[in-house]
N, CA and C atoms of all chains as a GROMACS GRO file, in nm:
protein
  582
    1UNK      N    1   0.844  -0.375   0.050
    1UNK     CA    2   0.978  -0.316   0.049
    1UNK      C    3   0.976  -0.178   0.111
    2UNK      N    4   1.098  -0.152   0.185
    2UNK     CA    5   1.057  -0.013   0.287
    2UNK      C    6   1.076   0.098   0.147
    3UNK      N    7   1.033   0.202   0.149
    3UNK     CA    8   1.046   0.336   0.064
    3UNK      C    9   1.217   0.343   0.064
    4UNK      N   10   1.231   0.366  -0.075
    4UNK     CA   11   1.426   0.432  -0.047
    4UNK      C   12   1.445   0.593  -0.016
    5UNK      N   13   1.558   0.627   0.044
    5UNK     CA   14   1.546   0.717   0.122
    5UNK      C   15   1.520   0.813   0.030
    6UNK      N   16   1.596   0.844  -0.131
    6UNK     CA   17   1.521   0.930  -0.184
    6UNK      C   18   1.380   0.964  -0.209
    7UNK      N   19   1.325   0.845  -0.224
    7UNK     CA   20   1.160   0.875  -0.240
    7UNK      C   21   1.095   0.916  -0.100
    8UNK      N   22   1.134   0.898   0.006
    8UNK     CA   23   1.158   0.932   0.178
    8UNK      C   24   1.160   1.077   0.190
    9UNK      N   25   1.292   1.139   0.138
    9UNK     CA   26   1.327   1.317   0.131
    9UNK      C   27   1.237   1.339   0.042
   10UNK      N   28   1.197   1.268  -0.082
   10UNK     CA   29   1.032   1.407  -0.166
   10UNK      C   30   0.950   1.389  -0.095
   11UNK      N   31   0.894   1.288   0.013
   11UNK     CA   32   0.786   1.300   0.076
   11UNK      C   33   0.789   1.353   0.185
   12UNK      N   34   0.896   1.377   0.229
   12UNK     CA   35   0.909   1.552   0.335
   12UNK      C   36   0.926   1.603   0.272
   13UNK      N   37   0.964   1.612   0.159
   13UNK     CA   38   1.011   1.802   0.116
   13UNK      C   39   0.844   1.831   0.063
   14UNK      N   40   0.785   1.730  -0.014
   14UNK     CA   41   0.623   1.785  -0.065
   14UNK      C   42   0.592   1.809   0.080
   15UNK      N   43   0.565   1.750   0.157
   15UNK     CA   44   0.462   1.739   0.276
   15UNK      C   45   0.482   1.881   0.341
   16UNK      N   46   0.632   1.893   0.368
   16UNK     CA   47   0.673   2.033   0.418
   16UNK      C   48   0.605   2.112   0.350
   17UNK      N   49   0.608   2.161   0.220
   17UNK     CA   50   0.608   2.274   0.154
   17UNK      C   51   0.431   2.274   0.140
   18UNK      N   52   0.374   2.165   0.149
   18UNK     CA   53   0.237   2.166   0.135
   18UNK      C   54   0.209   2.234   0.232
   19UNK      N   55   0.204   2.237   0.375
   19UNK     CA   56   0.196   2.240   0.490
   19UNK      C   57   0.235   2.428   0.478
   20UNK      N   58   0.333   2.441   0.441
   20UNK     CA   59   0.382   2.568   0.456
   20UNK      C   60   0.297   2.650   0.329
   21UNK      N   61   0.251   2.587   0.272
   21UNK     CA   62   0.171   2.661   0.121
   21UNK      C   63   0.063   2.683   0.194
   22UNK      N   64  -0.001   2.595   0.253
   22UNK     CA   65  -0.114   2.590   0.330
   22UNK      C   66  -0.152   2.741   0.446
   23UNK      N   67  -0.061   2.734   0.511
   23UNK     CA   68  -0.031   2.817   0.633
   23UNK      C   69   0.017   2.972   0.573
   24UNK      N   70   0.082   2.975   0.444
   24UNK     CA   71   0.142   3.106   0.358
   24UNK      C   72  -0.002   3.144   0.332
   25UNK      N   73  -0.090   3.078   0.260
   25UNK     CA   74  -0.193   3.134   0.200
   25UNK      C   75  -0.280   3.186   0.329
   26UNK      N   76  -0.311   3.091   0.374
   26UNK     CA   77  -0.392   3.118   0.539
   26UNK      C   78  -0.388   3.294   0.584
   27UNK      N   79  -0.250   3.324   0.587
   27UNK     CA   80  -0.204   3.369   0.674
   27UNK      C   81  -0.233   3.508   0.588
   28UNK      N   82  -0.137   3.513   0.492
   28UNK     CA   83  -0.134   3.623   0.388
   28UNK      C   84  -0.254   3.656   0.374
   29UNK      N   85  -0.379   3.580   0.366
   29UNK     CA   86  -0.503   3.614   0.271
   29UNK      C   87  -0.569   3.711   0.465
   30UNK      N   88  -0.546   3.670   0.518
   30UNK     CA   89  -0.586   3.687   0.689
   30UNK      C   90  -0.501   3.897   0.696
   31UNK      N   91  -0.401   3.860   0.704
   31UNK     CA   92  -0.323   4.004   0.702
   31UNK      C   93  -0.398   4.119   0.592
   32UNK      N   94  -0.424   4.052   0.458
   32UNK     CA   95  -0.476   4.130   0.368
   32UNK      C   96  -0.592   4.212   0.377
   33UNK      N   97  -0.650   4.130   0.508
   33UNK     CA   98  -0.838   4.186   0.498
   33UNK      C   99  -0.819   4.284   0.621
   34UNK      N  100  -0.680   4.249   0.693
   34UNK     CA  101  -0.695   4.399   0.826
   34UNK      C  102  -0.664   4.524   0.701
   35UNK      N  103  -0.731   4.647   0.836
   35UNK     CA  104  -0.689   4.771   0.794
   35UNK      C  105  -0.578   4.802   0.770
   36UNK      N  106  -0.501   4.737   0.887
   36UNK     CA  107  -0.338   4.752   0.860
   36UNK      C  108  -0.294   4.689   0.750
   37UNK      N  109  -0.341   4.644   0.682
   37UNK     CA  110  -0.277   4.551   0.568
   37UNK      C  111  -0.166   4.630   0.525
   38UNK      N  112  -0.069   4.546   0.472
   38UNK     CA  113   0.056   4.659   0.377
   38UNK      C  114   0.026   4.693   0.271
   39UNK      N  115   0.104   4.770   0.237
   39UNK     CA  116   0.059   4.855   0.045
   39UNK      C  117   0.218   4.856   0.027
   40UNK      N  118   0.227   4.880  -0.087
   40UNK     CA  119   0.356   4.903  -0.173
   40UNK      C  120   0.410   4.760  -0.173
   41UNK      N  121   0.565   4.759  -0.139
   41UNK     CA  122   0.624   4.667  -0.161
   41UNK      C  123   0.614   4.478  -0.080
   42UNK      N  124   0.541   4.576   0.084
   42UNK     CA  125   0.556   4.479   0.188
   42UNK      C  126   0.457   4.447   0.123
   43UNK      N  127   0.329   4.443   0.062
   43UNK     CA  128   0.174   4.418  -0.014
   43UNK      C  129   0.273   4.304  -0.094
   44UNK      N  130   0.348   4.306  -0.201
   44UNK     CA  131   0.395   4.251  -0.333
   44UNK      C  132   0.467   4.121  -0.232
   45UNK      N  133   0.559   4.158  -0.122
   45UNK     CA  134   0.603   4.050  -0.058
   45UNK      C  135   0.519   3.936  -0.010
   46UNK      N  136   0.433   3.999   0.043
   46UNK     CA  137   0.319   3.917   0.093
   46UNK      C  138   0.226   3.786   0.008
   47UNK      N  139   0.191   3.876  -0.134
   47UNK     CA  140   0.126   3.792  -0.232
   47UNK      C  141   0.218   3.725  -0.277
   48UNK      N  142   0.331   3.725  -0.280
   48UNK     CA  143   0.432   3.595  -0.339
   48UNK      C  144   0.473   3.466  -0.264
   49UNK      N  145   0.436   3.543  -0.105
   49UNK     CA  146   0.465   3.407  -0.026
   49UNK      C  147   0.394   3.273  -0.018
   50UNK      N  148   0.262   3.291  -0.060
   50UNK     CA  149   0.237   3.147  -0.071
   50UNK      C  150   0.306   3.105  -0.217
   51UNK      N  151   0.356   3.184  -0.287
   51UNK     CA  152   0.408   3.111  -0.436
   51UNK      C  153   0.544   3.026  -0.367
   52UNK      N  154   0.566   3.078  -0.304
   52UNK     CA  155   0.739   3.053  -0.221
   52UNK      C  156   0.729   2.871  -0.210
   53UNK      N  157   0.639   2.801  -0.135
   53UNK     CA  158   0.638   2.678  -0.136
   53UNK      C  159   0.584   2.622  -0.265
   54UNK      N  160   0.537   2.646  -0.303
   54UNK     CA  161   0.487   2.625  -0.493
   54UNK      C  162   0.589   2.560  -0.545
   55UNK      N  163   0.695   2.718  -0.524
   55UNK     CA  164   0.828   2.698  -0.601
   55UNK      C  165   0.898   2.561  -0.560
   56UNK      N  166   0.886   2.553  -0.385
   56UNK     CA  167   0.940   2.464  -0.307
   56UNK      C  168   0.903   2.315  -0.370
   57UNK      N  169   0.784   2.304  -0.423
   57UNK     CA  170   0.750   2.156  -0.483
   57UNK      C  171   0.829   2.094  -0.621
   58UNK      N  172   0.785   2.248  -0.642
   58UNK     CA  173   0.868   2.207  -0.832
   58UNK      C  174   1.024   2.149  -0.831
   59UNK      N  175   1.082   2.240  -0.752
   59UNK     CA  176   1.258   2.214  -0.692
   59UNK      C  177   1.233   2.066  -0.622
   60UNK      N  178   1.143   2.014  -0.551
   60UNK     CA  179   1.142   1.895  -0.496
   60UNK      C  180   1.126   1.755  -0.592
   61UNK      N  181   1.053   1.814  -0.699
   61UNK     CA  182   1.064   1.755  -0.809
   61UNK      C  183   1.188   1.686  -0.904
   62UNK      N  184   1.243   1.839  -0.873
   62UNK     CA  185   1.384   1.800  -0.991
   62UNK      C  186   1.493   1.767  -0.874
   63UNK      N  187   1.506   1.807  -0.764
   63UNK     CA  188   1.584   1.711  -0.666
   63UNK      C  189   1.585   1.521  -0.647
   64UNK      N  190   1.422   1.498  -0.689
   64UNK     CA  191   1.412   1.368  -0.679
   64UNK      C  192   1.465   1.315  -0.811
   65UNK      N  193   1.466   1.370  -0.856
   65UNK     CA  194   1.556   1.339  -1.009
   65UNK      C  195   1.713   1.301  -0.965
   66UNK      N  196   1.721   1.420  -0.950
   66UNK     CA  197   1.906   1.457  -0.898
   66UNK      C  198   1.902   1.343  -0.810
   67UNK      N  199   1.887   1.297  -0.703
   67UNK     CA  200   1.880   1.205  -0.584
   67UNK      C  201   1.877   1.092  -0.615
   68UNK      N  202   1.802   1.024  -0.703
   68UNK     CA  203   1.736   0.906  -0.719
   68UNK      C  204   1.880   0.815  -0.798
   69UNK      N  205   1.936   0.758  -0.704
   69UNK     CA  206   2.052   0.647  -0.722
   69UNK      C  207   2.008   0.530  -0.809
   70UNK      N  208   1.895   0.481  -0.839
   70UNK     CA  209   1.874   0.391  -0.919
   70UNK      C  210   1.833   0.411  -1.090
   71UNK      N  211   1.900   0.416  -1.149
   71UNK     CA  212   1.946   0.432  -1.264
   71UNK      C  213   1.810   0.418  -1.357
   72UNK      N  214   1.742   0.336  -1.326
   72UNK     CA  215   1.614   0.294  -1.401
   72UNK      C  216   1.512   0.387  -1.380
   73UNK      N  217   1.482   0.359  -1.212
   73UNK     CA  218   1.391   0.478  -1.187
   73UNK      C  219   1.394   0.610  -1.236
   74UNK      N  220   1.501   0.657  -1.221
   74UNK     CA  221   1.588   0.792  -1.236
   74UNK      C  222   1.522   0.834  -1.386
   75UNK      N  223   1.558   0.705  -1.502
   75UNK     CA  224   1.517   0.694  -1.579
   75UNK      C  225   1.362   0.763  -1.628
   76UNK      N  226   1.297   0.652  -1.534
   76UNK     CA  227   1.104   0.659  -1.533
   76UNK      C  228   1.098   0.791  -1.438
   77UNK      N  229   1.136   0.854  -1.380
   77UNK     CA  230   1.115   0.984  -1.343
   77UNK      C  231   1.115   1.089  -1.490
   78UNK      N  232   1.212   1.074  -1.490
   78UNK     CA  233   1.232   1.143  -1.643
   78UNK      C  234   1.167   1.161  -1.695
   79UNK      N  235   1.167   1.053  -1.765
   79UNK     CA  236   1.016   1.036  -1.912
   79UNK      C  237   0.891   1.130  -1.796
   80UNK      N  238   0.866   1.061  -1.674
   80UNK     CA  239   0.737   1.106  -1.635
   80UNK      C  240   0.729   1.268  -1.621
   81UNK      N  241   0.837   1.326  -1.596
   81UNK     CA  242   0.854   1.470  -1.598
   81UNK      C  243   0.848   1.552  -1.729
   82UNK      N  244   0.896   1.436  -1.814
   82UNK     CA  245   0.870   1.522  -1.985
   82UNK      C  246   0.750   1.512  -2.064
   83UNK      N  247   0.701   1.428  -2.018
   83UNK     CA  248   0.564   1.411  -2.046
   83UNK      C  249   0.482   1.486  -2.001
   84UNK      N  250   0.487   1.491  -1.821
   84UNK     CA  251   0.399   1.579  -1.796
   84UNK      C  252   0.408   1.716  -1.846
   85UNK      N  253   0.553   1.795  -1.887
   85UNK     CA  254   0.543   1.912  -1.913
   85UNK      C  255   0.504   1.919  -2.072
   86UNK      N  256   0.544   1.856  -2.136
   86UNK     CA  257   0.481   1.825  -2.288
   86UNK      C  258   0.332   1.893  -2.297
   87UNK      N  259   0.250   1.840  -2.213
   87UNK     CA  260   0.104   1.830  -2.183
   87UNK      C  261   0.084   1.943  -2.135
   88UNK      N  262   0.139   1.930  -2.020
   88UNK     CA  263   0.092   2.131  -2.020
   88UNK      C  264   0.168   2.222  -2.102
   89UNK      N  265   0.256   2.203  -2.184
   89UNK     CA  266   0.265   2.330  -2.230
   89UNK      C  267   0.162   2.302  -2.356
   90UNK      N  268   0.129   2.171  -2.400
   90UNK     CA  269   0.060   2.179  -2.514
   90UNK      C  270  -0.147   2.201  -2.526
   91UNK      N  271  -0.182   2.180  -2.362
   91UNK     CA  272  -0.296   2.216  -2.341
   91UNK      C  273  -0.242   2.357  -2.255
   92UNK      N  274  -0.180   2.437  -2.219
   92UNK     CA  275  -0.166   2.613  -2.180
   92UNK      C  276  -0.207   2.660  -2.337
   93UNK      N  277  -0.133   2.597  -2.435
   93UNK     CA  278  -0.089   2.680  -2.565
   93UNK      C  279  -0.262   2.659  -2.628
   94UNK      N  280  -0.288   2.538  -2.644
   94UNK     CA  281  -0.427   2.552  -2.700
   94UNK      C  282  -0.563   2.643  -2.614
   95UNK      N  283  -0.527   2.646  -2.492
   95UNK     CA  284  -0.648   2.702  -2.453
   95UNK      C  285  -0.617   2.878  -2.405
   96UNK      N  286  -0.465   2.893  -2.468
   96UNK     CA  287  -0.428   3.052  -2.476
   96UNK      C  288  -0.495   3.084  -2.621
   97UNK      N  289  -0.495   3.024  -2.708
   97UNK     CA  290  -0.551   3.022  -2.861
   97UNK      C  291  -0.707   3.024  -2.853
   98UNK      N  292  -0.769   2.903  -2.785
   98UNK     CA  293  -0.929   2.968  -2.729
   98UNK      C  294  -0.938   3.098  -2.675
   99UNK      N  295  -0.876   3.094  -2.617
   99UNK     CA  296  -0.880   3.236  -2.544
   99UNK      C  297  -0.861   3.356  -2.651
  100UNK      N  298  -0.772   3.394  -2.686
  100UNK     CA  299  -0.774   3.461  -2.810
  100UNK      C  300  -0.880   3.486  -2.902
  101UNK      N  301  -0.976   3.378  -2.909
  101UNK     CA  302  -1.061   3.391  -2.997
  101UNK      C  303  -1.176   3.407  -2.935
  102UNK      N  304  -1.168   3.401  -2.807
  102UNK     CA  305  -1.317   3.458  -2.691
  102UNK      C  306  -1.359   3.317  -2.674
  103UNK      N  307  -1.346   3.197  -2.683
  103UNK     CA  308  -1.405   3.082  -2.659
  103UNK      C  309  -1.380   3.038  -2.509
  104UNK      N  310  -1.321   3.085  -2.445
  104UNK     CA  311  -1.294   3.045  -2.297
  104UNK      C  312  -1.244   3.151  -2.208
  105UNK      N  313  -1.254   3.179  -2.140
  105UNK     CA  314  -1.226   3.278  -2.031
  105UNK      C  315  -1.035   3.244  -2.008
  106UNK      N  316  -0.993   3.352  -1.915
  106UNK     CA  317  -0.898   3.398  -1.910
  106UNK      C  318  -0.897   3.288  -1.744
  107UNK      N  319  -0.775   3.291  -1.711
  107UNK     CA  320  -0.730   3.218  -1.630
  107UNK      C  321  -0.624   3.228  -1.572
  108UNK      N  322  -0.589   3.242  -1.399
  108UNK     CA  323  -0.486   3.278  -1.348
  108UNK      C  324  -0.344   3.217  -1.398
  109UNK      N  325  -0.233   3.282  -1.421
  109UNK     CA  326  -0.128   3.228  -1.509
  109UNK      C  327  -0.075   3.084  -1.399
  110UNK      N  328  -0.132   3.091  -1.276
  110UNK     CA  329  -0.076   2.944  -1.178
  110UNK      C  330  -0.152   2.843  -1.224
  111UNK      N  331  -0.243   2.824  -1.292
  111UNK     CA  332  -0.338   2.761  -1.306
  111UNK      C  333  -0.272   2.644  -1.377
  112UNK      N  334  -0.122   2.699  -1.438
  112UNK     CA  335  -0.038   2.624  -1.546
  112UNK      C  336   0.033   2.573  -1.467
  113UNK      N  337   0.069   2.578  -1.307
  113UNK     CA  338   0.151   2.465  -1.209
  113UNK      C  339   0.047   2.416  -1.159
  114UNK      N  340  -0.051   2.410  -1.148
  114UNK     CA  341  -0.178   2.338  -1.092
  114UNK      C  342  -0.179   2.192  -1.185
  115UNK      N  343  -0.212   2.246  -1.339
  115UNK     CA  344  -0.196   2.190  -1.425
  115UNK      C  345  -0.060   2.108  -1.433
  116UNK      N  346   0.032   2.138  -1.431
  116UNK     CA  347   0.181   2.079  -1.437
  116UNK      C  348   0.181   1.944  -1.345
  117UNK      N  349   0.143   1.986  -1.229
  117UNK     CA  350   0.146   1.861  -1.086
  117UNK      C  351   0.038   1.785  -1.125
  118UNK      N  352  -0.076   1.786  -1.264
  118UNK     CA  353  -0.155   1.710  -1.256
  118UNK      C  354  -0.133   1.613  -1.385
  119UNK      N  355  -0.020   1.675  -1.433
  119UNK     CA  356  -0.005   1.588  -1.520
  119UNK      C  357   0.143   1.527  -1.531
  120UNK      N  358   0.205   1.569  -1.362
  120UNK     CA  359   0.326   1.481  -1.299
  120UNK      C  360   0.230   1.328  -1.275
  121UNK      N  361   0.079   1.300  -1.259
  121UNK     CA  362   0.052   1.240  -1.185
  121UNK      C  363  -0.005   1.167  -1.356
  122UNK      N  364  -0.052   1.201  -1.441
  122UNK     CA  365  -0.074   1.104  -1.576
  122UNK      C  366   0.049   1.068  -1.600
  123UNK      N  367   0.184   1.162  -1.665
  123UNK     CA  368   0.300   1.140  -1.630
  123UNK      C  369   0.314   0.987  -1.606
  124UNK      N  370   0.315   0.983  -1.475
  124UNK     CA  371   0.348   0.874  -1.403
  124UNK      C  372   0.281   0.769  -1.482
  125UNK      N  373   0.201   0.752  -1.518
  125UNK     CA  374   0.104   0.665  -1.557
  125UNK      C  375   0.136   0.575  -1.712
  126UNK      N  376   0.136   0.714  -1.724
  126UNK     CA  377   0.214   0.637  -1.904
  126UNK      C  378   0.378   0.616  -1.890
  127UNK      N  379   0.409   0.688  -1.793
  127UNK     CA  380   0.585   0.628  -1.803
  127UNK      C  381   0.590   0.487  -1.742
  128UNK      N  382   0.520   0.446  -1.657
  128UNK     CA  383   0.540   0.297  -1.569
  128UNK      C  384   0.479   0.217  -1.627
  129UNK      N  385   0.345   0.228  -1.713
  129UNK     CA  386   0.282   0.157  -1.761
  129UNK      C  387   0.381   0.040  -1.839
  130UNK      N  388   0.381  -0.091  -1.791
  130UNK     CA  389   0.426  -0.201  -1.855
  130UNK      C  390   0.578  -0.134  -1.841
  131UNK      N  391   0.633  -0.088  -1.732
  131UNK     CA  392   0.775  -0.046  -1.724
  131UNK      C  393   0.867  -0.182  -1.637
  132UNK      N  394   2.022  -0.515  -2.678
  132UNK     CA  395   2.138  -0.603  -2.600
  132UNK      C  396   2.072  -0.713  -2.548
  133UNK      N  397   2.123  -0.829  -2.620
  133UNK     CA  398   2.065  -0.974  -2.485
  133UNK      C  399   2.158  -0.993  -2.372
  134UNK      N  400   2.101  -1.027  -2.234
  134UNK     CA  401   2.155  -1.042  -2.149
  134UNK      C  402   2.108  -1.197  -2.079
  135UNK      N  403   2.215  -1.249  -2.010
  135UNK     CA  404   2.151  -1.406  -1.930
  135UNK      C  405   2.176  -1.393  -1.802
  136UNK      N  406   2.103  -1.268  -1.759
  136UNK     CA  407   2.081  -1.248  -1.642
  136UNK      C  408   2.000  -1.350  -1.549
  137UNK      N  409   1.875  -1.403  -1.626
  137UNK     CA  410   1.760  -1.476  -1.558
  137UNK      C  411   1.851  -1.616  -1.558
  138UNK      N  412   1.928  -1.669  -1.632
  138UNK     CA  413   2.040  -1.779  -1.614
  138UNK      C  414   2.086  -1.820  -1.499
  139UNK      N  415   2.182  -1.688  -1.507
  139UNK     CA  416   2.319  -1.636  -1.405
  139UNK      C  417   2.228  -1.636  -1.274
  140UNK      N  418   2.120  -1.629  -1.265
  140UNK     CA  419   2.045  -1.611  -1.140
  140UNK      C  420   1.980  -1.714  -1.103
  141UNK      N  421   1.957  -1.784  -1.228
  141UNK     CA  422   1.896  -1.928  -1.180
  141UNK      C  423   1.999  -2.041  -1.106
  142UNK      N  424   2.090  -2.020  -1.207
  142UNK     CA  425   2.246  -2.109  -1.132
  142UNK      C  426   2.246  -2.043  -0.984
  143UNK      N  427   2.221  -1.954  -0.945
  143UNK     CA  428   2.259  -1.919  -0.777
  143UNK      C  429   2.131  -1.902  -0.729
  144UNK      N  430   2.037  -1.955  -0.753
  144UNK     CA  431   1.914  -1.953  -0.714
  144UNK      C  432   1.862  -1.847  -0.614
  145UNK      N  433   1.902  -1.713  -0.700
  145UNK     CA  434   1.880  -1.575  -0.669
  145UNK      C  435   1.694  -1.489  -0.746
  146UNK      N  436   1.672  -1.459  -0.654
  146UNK     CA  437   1.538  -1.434  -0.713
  146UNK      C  438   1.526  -1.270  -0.760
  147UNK      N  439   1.482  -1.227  -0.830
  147UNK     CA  440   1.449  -1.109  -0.864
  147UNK      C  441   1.580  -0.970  -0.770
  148UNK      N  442   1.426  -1.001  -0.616
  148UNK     CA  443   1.473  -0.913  -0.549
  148UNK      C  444   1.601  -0.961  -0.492
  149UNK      N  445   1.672  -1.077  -0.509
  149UNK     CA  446   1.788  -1.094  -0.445
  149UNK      C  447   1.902  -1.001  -0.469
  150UNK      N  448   1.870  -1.028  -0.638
  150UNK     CA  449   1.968  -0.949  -0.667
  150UNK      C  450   1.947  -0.803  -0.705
  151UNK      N  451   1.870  -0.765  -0.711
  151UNK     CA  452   1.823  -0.591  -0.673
  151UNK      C  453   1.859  -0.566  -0.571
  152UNK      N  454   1.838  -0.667  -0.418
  152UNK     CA  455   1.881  -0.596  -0.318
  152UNK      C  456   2.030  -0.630  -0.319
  153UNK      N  457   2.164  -0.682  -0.366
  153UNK     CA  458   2.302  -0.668  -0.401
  153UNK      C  459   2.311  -0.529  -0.466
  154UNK      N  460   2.246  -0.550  -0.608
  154UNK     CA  461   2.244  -0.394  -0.665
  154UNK      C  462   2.262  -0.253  -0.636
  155UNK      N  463   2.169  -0.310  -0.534
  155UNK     CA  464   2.108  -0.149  -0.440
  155UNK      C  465   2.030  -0.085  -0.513
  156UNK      N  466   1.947  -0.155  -0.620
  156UNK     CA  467   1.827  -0.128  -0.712
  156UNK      C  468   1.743  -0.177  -0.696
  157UNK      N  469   1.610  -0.103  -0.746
  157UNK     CA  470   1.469  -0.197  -0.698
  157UNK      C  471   1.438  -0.324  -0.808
  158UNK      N  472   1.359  -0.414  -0.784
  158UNK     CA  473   1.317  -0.582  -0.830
  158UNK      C  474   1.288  -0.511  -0.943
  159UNK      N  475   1.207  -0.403  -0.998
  159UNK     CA  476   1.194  -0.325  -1.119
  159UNK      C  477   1.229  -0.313  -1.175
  160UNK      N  478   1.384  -0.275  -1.161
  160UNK     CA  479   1.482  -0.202  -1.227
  160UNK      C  480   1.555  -0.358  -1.286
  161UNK      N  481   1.569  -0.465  -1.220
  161UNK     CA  482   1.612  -0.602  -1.250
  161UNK      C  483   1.578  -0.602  -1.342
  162UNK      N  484   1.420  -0.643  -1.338
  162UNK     CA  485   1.337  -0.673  -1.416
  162UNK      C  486   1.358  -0.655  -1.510
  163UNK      N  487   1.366  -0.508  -1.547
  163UNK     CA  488   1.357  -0.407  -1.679
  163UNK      C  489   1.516  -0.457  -1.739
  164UNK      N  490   1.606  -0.463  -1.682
  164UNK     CA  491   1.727  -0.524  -1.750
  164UNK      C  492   1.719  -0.636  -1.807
  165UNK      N  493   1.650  -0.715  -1.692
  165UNK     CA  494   1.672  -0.871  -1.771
  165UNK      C  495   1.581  -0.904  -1.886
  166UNK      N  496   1.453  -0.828  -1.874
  166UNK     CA  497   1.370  -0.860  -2.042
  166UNK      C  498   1.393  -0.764  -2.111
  167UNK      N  499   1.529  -0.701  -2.140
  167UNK     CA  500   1.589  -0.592  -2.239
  167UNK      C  501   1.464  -0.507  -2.301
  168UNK      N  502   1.452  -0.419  -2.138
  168UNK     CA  503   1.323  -0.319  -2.191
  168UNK      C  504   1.435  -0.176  -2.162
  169UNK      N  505   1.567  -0.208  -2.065
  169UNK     CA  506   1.616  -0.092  -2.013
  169UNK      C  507   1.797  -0.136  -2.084
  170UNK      N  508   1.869  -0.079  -2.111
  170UNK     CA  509   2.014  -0.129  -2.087
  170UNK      C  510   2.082  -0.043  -1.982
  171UNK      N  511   2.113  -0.123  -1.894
  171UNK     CA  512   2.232  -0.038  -1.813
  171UNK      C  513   2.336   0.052  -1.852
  172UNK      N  514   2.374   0.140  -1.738
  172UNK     CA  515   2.505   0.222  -1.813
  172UNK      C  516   2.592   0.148  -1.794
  173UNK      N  517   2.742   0.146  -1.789
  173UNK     CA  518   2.820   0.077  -1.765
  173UNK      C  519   2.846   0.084  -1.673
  174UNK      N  520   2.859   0.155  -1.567
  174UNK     CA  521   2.900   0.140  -1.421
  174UNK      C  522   2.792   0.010  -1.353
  175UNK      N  523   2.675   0.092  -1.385
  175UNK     CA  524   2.564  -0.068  -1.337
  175UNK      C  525   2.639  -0.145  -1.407
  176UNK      N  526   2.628  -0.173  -1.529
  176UNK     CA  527   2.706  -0.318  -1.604
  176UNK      C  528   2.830  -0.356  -1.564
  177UNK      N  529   2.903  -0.265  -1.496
  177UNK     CA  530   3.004  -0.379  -1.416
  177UNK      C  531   2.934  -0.375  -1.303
  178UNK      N  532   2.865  -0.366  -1.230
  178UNK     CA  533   2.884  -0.367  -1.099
  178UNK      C  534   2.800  -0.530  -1.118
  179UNK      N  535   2.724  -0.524  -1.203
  179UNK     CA  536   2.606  -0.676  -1.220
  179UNK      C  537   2.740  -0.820  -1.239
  180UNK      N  538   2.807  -0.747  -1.358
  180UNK     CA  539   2.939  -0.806  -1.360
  180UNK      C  540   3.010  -0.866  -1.225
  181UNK      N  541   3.061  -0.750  -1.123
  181UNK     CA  542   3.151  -0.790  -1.032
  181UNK      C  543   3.040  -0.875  -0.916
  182UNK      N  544   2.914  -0.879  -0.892
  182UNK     CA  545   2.856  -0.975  -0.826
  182UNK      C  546   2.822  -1.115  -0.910
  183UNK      N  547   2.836  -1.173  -1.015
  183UNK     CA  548   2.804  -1.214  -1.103
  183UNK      C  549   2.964  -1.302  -1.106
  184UNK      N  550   3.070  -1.216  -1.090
  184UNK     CA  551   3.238  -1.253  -1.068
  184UNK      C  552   3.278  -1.304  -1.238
  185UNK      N  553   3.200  -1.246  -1.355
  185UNK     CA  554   3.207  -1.246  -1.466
  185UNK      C  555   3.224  -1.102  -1.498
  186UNK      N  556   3.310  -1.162  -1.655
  186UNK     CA  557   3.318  -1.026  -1.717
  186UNK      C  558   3.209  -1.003  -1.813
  187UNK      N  559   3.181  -0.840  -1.806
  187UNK     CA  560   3.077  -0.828  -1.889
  187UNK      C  561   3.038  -0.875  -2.046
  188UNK      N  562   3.108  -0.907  -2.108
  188UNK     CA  563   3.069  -0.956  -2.221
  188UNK      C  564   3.040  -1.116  -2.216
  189UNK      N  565   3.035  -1.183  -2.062
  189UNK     CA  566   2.966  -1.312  -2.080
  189UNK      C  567   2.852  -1.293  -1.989
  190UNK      N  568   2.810  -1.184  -2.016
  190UNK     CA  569   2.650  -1.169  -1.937
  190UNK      C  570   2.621  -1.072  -2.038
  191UNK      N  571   2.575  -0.966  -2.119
  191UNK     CA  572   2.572  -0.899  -2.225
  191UNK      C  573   2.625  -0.927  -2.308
  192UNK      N  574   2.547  -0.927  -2.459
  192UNK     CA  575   2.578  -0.954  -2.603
  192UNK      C  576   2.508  -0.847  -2.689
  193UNK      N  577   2.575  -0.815  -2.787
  193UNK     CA  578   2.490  -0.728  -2.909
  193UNK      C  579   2.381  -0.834  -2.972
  194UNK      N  580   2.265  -0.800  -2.943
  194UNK     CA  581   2.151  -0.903  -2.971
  194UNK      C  582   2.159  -1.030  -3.027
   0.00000   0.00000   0.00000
């Protein structure tokens, strides 16, 4: 069966923004190591731009929600999106509590959309399962 | 909700995806209706209705 066009637009809008996350980081981390590098504000602009397509995935996320004309799917998106965030907020929260108590090291606060997209992908798994 | 979807489809010897692709829903989404794992909203439930050329309460029942 060909892809429907909504599932069509998340796989350009991820692919785009991958592509552009890719090329943000590249680029930014490249500018940072000249002498000229910026300081002050143009510095703060700079380190956010690879977050910029980040953001771009998450929004691609809840667009395929919004988009998705078939009522069922729309459905199994759902569940798979609440699940996955269930999970990360409930493994962020336990291993902020290790942390607290010195049992695990500290960890970049993105580490929790890293985490998020990986458990869009269990998510998926337990929402379709026998769906 | 019971539904006699797999019936109504056998009489027109419509298969799964036949009528998903009328729908404009995937063979999945059929699926999931006809072994009452999903219930439709009502707009789907007429629309199954108006290809079907029945009214909804002779294709859906309260169990």
């Amino acid at each position: 069966m060909a892809m429907a066009p909504y599932m069509r637009r998340y796989t350009f809008r991820i692919l785009g923004f991958g592509l552009s996350y890719v090329g943000a980081l590249i680029g930014a981390i490249m500018v940072m190591k000249q002498p000229w590098a910026p300081t002050g504000p143009a510095a703060w602009a700079l380190a956010v731009l690879p977050a910029l397509p980040v953001v771009g995935m998450i929004w691609s996320i809840f667009r395929l929600i919004a988009e998705t004309d078939d009522e069922y799917q729309r459905f199994l998106f759902v569940k798979q999106v609440l699940i996955a965030t269930g999970l990360t907020l409930a493994i962020a929260t336990i291993w902020g509590f290790l942390e607290n108590f010195g049992m695990v090291q500290d960890v970049p606060a993105y580490h929790v959309t890293v985490l998020w997209f990986a458990m869009i992908g269990v998510g998926g798994s337990i929402a379709r399962f026998r769906a | 909700m019971k539904n006699r979807l797999k019936v109504l489809r056998a009489e027109r010897d419509w298969s799964q995806a036949d009528l998903a692709e009328r729908l404009q829903v995937s063979r999945q989404s059929v699926n999931a209706i006809e072994t009452g794992k999903y219930d439709p909203s009502l707009p789907l439930a007429f629309r199954i209705a108006e290809i079907f050329g029945l009214p909804i309460e002779a294709i859906f029942s309260k169990d």
